[in-house]
N, C-alpha and C positions, 0 to 999 in steps of 0.2 A: 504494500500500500504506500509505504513512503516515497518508494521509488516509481511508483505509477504518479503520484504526487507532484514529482520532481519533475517528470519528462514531458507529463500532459495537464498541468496545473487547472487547465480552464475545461476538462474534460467532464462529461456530466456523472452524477454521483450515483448512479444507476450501473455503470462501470465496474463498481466494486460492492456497492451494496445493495441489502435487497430494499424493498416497499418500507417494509416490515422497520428495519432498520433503520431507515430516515427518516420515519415516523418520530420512534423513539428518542432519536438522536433532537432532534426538532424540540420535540415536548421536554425532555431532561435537561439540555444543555441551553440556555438560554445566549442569543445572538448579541453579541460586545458590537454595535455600532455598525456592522456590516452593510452595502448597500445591497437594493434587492437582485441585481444583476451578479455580484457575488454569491449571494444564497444558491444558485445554484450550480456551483459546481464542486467537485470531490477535492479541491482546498480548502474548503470552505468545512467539508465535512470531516475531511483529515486531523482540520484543528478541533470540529469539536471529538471527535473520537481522543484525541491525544490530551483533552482537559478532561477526560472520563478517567485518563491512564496516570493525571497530576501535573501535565504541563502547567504553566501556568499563563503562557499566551501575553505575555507581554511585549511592546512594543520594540525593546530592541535585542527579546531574546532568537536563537537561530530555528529555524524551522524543527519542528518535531521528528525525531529519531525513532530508530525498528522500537528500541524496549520500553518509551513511554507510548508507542502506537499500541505493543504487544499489549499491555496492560490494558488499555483503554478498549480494544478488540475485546478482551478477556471477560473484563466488566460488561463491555455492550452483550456479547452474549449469554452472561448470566441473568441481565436486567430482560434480555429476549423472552428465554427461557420460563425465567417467570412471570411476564406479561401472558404468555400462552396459555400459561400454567391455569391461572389466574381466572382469565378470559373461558378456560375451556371449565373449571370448576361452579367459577358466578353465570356460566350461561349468557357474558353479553358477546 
C-alpha cells in the first residue's frame, strides 16, 4: 500500500480497498482540512489508514511507512471484523 501510495498518489481508493472499508475509514477517522477533490483518492486514504496504525499526520512529518500502514491495516480489519460481526448479530 505504501508503495502503491508513492507511485500512483492520485489513484482512486477502490484500488486497494474495499466499499466496506472506506466506509469505515470515512466514519472513524475524521478528515484534518482536506479539500473535496483530495477525498478521493488512496492518499488521502493511506493517511487515514496510517493514523488508525499512530501516525500522527503532521505537517512536516515524512509520509507514512510499511509498519505504521501494517498497524493501521491490522486495526482497520479488526474494526471490519467486528462491524460485521455486529451488523450480522443486531440484524441491521
Amino acid at each position: 500500500m505504501t508503495m502503491l501510495n508513492r507511485s500512483t498518489p492520485n489513484a482512486p481508493p477502490q484500488t486497494a480497498l474495499t466499499d466496506p472499508e472506506i466506509k469505515l475509514l470515512d466514519h472513524l477517522v475524521k478528515d484534518r482540512g482536506a479539500n473535496r477533490a483530495q477525498r478521493t483518492t488512496i492518499s488521502h486514504y493511506v493517511v487515514k489508514i496510517a493514523r488508525l496504525g499512530g501516525y500522527l499526520a503532521r505537517a512536516n512529518d515524512p509520509p507514512p511507512g510499511n509498519i505504521v500502514i501494517w498497524r493501521g491495516l491490522s486495526r482497520l480489519t479488526d474494526l471490519e471484523s467486528g462491524a460485521a460481526l455486529g451488523a450480522k448479530i443486531m440484524g441491521n
